[in-house]
N, C-alpha and C positions, 0 to 999 in steps of 0.2 A: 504493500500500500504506500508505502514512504516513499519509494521511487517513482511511483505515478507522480504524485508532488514536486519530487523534486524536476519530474520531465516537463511539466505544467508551469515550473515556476521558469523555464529557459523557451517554453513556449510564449511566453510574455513578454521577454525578454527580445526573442524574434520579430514578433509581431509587434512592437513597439516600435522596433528597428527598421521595420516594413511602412508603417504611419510616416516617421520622420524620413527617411529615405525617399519614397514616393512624395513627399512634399518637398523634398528637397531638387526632386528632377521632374517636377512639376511641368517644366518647358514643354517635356513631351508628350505628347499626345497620350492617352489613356488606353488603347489596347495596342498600342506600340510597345506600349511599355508591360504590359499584362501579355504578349504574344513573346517579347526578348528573354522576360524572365525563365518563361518556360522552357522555350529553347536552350537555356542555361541548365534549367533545371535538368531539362531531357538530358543532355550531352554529358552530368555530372553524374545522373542515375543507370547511364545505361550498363555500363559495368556490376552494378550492382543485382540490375534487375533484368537485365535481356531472359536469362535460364530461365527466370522462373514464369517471365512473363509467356516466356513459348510452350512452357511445359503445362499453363494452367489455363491456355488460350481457350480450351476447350469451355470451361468454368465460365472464362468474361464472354461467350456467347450465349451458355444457360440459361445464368443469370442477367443478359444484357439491361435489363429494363433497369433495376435496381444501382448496378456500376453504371449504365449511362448517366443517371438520375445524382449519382454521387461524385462522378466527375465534371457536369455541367456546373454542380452547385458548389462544389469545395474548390474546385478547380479553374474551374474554366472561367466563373463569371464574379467569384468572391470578391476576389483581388480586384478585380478588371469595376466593379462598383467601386472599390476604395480609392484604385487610384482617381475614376471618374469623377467623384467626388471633391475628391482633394483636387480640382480643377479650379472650382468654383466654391468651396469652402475652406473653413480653417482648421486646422490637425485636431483643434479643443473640441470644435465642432463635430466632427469626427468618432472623436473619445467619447464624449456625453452619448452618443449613439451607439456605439461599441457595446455599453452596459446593457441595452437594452436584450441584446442578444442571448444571454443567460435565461432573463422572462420566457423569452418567446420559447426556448427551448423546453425548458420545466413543461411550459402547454402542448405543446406539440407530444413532448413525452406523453405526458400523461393522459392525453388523447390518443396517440396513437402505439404506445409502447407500453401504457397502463403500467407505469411506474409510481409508485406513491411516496411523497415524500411527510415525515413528520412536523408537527407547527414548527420545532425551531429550525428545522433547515429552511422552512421558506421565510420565516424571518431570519436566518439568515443572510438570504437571496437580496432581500427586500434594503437590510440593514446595508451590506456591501454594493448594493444598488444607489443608494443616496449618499454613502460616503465615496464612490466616483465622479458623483454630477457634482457634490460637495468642491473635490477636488478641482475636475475644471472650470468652477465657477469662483473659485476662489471663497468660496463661505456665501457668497452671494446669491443660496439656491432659489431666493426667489425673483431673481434677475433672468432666469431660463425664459419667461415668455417675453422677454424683447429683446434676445438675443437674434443676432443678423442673420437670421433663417431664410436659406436658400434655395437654389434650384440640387444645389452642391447634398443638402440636408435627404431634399426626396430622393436623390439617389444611393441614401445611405440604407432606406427601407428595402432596396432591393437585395443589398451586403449581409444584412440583419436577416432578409428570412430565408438567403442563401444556407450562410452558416447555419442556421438553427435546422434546416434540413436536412444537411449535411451531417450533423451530429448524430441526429435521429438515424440517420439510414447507416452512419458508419458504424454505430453501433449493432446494430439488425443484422449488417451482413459483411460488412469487412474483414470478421474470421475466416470467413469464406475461401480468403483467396493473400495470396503471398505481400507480405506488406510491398517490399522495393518492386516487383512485376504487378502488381495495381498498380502504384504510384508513376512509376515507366509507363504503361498504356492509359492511363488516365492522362500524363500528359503530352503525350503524343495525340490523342484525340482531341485534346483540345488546340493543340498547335493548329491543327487542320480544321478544327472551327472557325478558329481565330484568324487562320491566314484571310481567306476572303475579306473577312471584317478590317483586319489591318489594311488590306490593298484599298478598297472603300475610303477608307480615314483619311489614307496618304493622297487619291483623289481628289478628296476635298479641300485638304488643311496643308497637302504638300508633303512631301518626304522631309523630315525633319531634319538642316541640318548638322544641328545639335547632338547627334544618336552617336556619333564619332567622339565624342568630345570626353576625356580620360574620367573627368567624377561622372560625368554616366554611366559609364562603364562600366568604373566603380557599381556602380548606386545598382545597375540591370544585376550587376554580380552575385551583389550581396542577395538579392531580391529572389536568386534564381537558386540559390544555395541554402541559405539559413530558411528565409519564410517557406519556401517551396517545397524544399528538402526533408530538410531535418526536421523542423517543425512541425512538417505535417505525420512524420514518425513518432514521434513524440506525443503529438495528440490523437491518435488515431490509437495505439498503445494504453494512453491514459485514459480514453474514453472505454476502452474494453474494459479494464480495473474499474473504477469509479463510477463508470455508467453516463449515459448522456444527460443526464441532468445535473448532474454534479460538476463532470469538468469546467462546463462553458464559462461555471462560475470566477473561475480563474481568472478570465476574461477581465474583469474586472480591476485587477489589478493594471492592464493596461493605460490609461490615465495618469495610474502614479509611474512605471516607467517611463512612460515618454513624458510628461514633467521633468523626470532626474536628469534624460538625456539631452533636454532642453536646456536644463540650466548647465549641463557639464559643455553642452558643442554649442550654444547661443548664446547662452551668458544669463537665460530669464532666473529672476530671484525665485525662493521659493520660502512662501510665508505660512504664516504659523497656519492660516484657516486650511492650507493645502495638507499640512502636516494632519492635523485633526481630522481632514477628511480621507488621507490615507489610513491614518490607524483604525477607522471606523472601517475602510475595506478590508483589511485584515483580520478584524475581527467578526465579520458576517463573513467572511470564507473561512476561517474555524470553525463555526456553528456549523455552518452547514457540512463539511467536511467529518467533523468530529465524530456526526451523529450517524454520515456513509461508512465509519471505520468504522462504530459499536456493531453495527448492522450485518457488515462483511465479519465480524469476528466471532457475533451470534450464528454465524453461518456456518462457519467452519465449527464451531464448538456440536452444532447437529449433525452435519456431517461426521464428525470423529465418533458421537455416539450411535 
């Protein structure tokens, strides 16, 4: 159970790194940048996953409905919302959306995965829910309804019930099938969605060009490595352990990372109300964590007898 956490806690870590990054090569177009990462990705996983992905090919055609459904939504179009977003809004803007994602998941679960959770994990949920918006609002939570809500924000709704699908269904059936040979045909599938789309983009808005330029590089690198990669091992692993209702809460913690990374690579202060409302997310992902451990360990204690 402890290492779920600690994969969880470098999933945030990523995906923070993902937020600021993509805001930081913002120049470029939004599925240029969702189509390179992949390509990175494909080209870092293929080593890893080509075997298994040919050995289980039989499996991603069985099952196509279910890995289409989890590669369109985790893969293909996740990202490709965030960076669109970050177009038109701002990283904080972003973050306060992020949270919401945890919500949507717990519903979804328990609608469609008939999970149940006890009152304190969802005040848990709830507690770690407003010490995020706490966070990037600076203490200010009730400044949320005039904040510079965008075109940038509705496209964050789309991110939001990506992931929360994603969850649902990686949990349902990603045992299924080899973690690095999913992740390899997942995103070779999406390359090939996305090509067209990118060709479209560069039509319109012109071949970026920016895309040569060494911190994009960078920035495609990281993006195509860490968030792509390993991250999504990491959370696709921790959701099996924990369950889908549980990890997403992690989530959450996103906000206070990218804050710390803000103030370490921007220089932004960080004030006591931000403080306050990080230790309140830490302490609603305990609750709700705490009570996923009791529960796993009432398990095994029937199991042994």
């Amino acid at each position: 159970m402890v290492h779920a956490y600690i994969m969880m806690f470098f999933v945030v870590i990523f995906y923070a790194g993902n937020i600021l990054t993509g805001r930081a090569i913002n120049e470029l177009p939004p599925f240029t940048i969702a189509f390179f990462r992949l390509v990175v990705a494909f080209i870092v996983m293929l080593p890893f996953g080509l075997r298994s992905a040919w050995e289980y090919r039989h499996k991603f055609f069985d099952y196509k409905k279910p890995f289409l459904i989890m590669t369109l939504t985790g893969i293909t179009f996740f990202n490709t919302f965030i960076y669109g977003a970050l177009q038109f809004t701002t990283s904080t803007n972003v973050s306060v959306l992020e949270t919401v994602i945890p919500v949507v998941t717990i519903v979804l679960s328990a609608v469609l995965l008939k999970e149940r959770l006890r009152n304190v994990q969802i005040i848990g949920v709830l507690v770690s829910l407003i010490g995020a918006v706490w966070v990037v609002l600076d203490g200010n939570i009730f400044s949320i309804t005039n904040m510079n809500w965008n075109i940038g924000d509705a496209i964050m709704i789309g991110a939001i019930g990506s992931w929360a699908a994603y969850s649902i269904w990686v949990k349902k059936y990603m045992p299924l099938f080899p973690q690095f040979g999913a992740l390899l045909t997942m995103s070779g599938i999406s390359i090939i969605v996305l090509l067209p789309i990118v060709v479209v983009e560069w039509l319109i808005v012109g071949i970026p060009g920016e895309l040569t330029a060494p911190s994009n590089i960078t920035g495609l690198a990281y993006l195509g490595i860490f968030p792509s990669f390993i991250a999504l091992i990491f959370y696709n692993r921790a959701v099996g352990i924990l369950g889908a209702s549980q990890a997403p809460v992690f989530l959450n913690f996103l906000p206070i990372v990218t804050m710390i990374g803000a103030y370490l690579w921007l220089g932004e202060m960080i004030t006591q109300m931000k403080v306050i409302g990080a230790l309140a997310v830490i302490f609603g992902v305990m609750l709700t964590t705490k009570q996923s451990s009791k529960t796993g360990k009432s398990a095994v204690r029937k199991k042994a007898n």
